[in-house]
C-alpha positions as CSV (number, residue, x, y, z in Angstrom):
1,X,149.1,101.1,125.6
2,X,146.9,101.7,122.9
3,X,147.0,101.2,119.6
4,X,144.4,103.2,116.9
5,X,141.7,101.2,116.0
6,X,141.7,100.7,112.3
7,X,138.9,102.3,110.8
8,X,139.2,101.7,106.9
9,X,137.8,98.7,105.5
10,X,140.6,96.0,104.6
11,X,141.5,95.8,100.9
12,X,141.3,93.0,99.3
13,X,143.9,91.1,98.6
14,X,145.4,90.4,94.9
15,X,143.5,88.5,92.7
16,X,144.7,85.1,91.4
17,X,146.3,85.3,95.3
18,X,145.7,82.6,98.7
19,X,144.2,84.1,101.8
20,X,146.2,81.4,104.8
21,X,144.4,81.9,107.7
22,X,147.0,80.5,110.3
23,X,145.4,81.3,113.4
24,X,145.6,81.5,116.6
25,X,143.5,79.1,118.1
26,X,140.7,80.1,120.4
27,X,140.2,83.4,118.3
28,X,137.2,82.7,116.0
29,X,139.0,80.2,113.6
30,X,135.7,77.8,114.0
31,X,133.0,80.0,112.7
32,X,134.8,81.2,109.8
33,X,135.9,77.6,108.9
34,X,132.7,76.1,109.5
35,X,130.7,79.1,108.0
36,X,133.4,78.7,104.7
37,X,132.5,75.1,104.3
38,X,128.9,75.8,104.7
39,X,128.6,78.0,101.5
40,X,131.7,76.2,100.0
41,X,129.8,76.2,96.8
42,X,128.2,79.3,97.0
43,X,131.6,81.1,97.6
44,X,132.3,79.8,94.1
45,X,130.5,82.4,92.4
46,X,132.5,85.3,94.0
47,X,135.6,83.6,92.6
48,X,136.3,82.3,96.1
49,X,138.1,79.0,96.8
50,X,137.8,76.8,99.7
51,X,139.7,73.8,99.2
52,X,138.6,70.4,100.1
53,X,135.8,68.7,101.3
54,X,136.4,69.0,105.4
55,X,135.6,71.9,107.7
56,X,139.2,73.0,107.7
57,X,142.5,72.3,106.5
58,X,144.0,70.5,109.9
59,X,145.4,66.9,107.8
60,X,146.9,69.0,105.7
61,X,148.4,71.3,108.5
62,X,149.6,68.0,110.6
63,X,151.3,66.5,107.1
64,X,153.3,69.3,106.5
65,X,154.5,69.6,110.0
66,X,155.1,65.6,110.5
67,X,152.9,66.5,113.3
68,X,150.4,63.9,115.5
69,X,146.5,64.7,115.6
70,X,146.1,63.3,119.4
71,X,148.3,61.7,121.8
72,X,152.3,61.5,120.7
73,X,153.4,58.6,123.0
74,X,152.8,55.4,123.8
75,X,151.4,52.2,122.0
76,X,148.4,54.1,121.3
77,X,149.4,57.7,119.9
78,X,148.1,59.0,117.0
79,X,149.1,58.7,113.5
80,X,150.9,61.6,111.2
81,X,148.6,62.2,108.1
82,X,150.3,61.4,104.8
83,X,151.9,64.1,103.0
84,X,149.2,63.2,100.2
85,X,146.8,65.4,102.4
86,X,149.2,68.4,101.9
87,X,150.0,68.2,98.2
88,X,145.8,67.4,97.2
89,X,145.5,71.0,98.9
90,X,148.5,72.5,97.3
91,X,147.3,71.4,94.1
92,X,143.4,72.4,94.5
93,X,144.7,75.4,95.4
94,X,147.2,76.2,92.5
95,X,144.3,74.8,90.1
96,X,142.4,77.9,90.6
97,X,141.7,80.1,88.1
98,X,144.0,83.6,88.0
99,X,140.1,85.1,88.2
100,X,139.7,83.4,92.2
101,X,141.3,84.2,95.8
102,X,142.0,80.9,97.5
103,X,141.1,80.6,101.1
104,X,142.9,78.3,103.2
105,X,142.4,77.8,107.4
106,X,144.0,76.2,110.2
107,X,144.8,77.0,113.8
108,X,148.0,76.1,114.0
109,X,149.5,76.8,110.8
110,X,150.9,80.0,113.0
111,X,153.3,77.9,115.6
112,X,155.0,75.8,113.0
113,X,158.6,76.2,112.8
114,X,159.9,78.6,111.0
115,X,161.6,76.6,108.3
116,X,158.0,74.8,107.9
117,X,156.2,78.1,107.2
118,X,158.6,78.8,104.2
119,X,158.2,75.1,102.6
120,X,154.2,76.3,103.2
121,X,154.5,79.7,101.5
122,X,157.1,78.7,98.7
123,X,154.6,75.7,98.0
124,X,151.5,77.5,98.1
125,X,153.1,80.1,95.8
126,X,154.4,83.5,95.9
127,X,150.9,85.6,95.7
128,X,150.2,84.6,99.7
129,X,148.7,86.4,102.4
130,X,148.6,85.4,105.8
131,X,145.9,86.8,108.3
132,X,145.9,86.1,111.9
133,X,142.7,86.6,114.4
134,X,143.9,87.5,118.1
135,X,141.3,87.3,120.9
136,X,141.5,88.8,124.4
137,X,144.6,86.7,126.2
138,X,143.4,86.8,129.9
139,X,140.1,85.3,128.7
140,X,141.7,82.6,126.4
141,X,143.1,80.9,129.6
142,X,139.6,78.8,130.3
143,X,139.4,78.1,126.2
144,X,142.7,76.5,126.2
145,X,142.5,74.5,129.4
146,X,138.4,73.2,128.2
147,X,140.6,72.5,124.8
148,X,143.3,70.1,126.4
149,X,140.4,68.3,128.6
150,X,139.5,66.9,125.0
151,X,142.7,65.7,124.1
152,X,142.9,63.7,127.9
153,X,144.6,65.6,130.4
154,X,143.9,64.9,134.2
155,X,144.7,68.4,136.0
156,X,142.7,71.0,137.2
157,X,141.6,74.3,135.9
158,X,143.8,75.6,139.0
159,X,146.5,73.0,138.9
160,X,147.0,73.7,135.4
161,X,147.3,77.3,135.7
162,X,149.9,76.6,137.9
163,X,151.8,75.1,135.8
164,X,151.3,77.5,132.6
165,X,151.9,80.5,134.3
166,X,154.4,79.4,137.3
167,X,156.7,77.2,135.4
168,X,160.2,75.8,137.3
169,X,163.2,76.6,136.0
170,X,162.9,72.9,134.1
171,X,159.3,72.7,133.3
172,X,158.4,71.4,130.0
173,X,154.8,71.1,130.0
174,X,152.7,72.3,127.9
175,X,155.1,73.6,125.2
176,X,152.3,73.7,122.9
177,X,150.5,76.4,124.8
178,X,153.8,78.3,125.0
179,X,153.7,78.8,121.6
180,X,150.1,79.8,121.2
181,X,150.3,82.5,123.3
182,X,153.2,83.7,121.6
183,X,151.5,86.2,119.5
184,X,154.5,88.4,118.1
185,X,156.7,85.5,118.0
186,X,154.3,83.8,115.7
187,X,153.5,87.3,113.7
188,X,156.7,88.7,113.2
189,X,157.9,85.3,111.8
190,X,155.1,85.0,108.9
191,X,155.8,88.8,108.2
192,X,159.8,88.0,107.5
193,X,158.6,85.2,105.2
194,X,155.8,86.9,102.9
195,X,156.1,90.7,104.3
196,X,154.5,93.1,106.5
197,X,152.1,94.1,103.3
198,X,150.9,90.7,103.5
199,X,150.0,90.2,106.9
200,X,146.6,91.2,108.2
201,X,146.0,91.0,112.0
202,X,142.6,90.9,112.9
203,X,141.5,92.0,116.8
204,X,138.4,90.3,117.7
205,X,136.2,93.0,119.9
206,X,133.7,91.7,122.2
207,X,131.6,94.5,121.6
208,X,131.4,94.0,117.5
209,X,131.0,90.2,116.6
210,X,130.8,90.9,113.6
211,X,134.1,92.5,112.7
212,X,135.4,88.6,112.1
213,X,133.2,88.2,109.2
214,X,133.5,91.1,108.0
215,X,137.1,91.5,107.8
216,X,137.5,88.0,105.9
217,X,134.3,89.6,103.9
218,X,136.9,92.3,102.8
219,X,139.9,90.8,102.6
220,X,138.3,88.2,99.9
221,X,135.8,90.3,98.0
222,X,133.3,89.1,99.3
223,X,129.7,90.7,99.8
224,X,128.8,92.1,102.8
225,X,127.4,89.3,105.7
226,X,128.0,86.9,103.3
227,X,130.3,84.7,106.2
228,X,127.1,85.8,108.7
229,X,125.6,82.2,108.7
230,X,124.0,80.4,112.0
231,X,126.3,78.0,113.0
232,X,124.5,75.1,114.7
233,X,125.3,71.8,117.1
234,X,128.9,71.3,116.9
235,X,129.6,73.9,114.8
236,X,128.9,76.5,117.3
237,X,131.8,75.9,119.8
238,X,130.2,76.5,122.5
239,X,132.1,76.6,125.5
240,X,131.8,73.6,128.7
241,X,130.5,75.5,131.5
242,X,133.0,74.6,134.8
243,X,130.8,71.9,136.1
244,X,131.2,69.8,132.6
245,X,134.6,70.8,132.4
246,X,135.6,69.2,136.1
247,X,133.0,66.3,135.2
248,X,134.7,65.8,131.9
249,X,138.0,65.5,133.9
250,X,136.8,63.0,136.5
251,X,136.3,60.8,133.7
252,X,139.7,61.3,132.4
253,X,141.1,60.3,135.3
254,X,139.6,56.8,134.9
255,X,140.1,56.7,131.5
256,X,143.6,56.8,132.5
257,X,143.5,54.0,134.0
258,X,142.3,51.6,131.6
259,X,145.1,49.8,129.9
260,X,146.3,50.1,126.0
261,X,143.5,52.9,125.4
262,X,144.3,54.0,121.8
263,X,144.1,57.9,120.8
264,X,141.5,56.8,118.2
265,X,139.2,55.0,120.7
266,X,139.8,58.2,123.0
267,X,138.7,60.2,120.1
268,X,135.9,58.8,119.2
269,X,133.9,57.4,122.2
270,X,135.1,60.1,124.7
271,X,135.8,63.5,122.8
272,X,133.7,62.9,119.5
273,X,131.2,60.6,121.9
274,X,130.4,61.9,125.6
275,X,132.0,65.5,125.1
276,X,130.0,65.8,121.6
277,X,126.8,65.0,123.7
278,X,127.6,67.0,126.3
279,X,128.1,69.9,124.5
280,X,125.3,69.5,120.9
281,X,122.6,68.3,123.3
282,X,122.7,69.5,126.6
283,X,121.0,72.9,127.2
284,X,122.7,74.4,129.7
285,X,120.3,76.0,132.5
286,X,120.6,79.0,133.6
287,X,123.1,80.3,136.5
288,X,125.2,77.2,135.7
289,X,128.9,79.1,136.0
290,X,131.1,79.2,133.5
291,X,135.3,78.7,133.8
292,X,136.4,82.0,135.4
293,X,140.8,83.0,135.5
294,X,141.5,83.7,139.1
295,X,142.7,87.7,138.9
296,X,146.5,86.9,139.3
297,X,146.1,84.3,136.2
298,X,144.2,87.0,134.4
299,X,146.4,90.0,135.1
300,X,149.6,88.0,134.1
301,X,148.2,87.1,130.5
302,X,146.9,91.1,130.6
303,X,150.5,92.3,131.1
304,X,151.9,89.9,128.6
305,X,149.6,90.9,125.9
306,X,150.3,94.8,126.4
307,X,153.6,93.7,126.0
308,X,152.9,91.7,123.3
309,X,150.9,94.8,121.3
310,X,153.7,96.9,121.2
311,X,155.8,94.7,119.5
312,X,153.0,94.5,117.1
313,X,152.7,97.6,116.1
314,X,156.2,98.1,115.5
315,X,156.1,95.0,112.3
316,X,154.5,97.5,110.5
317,X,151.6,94.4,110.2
318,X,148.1,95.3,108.8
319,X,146.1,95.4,112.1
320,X,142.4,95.3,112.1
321,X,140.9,96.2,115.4
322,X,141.8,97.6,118.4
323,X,145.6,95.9,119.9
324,X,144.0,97.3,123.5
325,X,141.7,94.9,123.3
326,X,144.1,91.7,123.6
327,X,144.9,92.8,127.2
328,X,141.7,94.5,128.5
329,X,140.7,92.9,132.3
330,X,137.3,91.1,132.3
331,X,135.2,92.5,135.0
332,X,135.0,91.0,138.8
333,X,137.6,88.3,138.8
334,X,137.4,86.1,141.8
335,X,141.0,86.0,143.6
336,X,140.9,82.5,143.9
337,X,138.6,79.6,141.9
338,X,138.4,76.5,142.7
339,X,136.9,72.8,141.2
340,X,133.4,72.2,142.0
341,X,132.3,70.2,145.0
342,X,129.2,68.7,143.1
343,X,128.4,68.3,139.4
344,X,124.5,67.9,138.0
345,X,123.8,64.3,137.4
346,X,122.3,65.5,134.3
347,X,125.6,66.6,132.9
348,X,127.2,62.6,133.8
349,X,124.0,61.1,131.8
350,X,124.8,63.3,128.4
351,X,128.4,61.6,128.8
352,X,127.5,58.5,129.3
353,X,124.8,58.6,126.4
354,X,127.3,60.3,124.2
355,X,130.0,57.1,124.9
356,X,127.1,54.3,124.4
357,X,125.7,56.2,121.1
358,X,129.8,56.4,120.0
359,X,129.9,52.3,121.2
360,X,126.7,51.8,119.3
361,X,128.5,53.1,116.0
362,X,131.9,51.0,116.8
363,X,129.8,47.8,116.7
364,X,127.6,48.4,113.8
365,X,130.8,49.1,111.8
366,X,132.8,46.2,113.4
367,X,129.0,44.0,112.4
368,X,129.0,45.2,109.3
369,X,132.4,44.8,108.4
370,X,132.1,40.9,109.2
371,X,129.9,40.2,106.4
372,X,131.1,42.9,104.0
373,X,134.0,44.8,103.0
374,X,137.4,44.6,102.5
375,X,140.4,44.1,104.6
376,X,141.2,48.0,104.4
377,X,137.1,48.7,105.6
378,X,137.3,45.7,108.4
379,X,140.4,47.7,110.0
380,X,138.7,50.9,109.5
381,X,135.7,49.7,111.5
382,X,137.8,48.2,114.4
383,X,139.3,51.4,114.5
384,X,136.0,53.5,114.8
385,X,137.4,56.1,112.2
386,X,140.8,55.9,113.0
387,X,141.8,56.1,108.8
388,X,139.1,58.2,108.0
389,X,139.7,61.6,109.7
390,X,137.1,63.9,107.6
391,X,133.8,63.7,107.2
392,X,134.0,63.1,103.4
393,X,135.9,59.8,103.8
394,X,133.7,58.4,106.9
395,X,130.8,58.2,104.5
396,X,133.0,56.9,101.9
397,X,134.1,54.0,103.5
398,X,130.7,53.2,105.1
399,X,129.3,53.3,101.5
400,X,131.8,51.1,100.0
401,X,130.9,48.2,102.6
402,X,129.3,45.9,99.8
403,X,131.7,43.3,98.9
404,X,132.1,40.2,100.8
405,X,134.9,39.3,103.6
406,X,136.3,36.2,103.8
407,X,136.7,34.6,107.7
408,X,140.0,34.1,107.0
409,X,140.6,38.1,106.7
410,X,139.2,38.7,109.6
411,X,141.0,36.3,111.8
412,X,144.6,37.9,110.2
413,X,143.5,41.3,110.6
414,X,142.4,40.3,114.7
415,X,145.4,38.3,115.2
416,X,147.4,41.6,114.2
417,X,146.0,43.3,116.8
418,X,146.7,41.4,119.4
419,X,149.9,40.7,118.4
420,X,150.3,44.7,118.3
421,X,148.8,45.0,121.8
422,X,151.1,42.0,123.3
423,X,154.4,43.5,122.0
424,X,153.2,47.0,123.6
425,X,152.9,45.6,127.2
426,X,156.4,43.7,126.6
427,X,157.9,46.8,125.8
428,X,156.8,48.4,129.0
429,X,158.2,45.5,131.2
């Protein structure tokens, strides 16, 4: 099946109105946040809003939803961001000016429930828009599975297919990627809520990068190229070829082993630490292979999406791009992959030097903290960052270690934590 490509620019949408861009993950949501943020200031004089001060709006998106940012078990999981985060957003975004279009962008704003996507839209007012970016679904299987090495998980690229794609009658895991590959699901429920009018659907092309910038370009008034900024270090996204991605594993495995690991220590020594290294500083040399879908992975996600673009165009949605492209076949598919047999030692060394550079900023905190501070800045350094989740308040709290802690803080504040850790392992007996 194939759908006409839409040809017409995208017309803007209302002024005075919010442009939500809900997703779906894997699908371009990185550059425009990070090129958004980057000219944050500059977007300003095109009567453009960006709220906030991070790269993207995912505190708010995990307050909203009661939702975790990490791990949702055990004495370690991750905490649910205040609601504060959601209502600082709400009301940045209702203090613009009837003159500015609001943009507002995070992933996985599109899988929330349905009765969380009306408390967004009634609270974010009724001039909303919602615009989705779709990628190619049998290429989005080795994004997803690089994305949940990051967050810990120990199987396979193979093992994991099986059990995405080949689920028992009872399986339960990965509910989350269930619902990210539910394209129509998702995009028929934000139509119901603010219309088929107001929902743009925009069909990333591997042939035309730059139809993602230039459809947000139109929908906001913006300029021509004025999203087409070079996105550097982190902010490109690159993706972990499949010797980092099985070497990356491997150490999850051990990691798995070590007893009360906390999401936040996870976070930031292994994903923010060895992965960040691994994938900011390491030049990857050439012939290195990236994660290939086996064909029978890749044709069932093909099938799926053809499916999936029907139903599409039958919304009545405003589609940007071509719906063919969400099930096109890459070319030469192996019919069977498989986890490499030896990784670089190169690749181990920008882990390991990404963990010790992470450990080096834990100490200096926890050093600092010791002679300066207060008791809400001494638990922020033994947490390496686990109450600061943005950029904005890192640097905060780092500059507001001036005052001086008494010993006797410190030795309540430690004795807390142990107490914490003690009461976990009797639990688990």
């Amino acid at each position: 099946m194939s759908a006409p490509e839409t040809t017409d620019p995208a017309s803007a949408i209302p002024v005075g109105g919010t442009l939500l861009h809900v997703g779906m993950p894997k699908s371009g949501t990185t550059a425009i946040q990070f090129a958004a943020a980057k000219l944050r200031k500059e977007l300003t004089e095109f009567s453009v809003i960006y709220p906030g001060k991070s790269h993207n709006h995912s505190l708010a998106s995990f307050a909203i939803a009661k939702r975790r940012r990490g791990w949702g078990t055990g004495a370690g999981k991750a905490a649910i961001p205040p609601m504060s985060h959601w209502h600082d957003l709400v009301a940045e975004a209702r203090a613009a000016k009837e003159s500015d279009r609001v943009l507002i962008s995070h992933e996985f704003f599109a899988e929330r429930t349905e009765a969380i996507c009306r408390t967004i839209a009634n609270d974010l007012g009724p001039n909303l828009s919602v615009v989705f970016t779709l990628r190619n679904q049998p290429s989005i299987l080795p994004s997803a599975w690089q994305e949940y090495l990051k967050t810990g998980i120990e199987e396979s690229f193979e093992e994991w297919l099986d059990v995405v794609l080949r689920p028992g009658p009872d399986s339960k895991a990965f509910p989350s990627f269930a619902r990210r590959i539910a394209l129509y699901e998702n995009i028929a429920k934000w139509s119901e809520i603010v219309g088929p009018d107001n929902t743009h659907v925009i069909v990333l092309d591997r042939t035309n990068r730059s139809l993602l910038h230039r459809s947000f370009e139109q929908l906001l008034g913006l300029p021509a190229d004025t999203l087409d900024v070079e996105l550097t270090g982190r902010e490109e996204n690159r993706s972990l070829t499949r010797p980092e991605a099985d070497a990356v594993r491997a150490v999850n495995e051990r990691l798995k082993q070590v007893s009360d690991i906390r999401w936040d220590e996870f976070r930031d020594l292994h994903k923010f630490g060895g992965i960040a290294e691994l994938l900011v500083e390491r030049k990857v040399p050439s012939g290195e292979p990236p994660i290939v879908a086996p064909r029978w992975a890749a044709q069932h996600m093909s099938v799926r999406a053809e499916q999936q673009a029907a139903q599409i165009q039958a919304l009545g949605v405003h589609v940007i791009g071509d719906l063919a492209n969400l099930s096109s076949m890459p070319p030469a598919l192996p019919e069977a992959t498989s986890p490499c047999a030896e990784v670089n030692v190169a690749i181990a060394a920008h882990l390991e030097t990404g963990s010790f550079k992470a450990g080096q900023r834990y100490m200096k905190a926890a050093r600092a903290a010791k002679s300066s501070g207060g008791e809400e800045l001494v638990r922020h350094a033994l947490t390496a960052g686990h109450k600061s989740t943005t950029d904005a308040e890192r640097i905060k709290a780092a500059a507001a270690l001036t005052a001086t802690v008494p010993t006797r803080v410190l030795i309540k504040i430690a004795t807390k934590r142990v107490a914490r850790i003690l009461k976990a392992k009797l639990r688990r007996r």
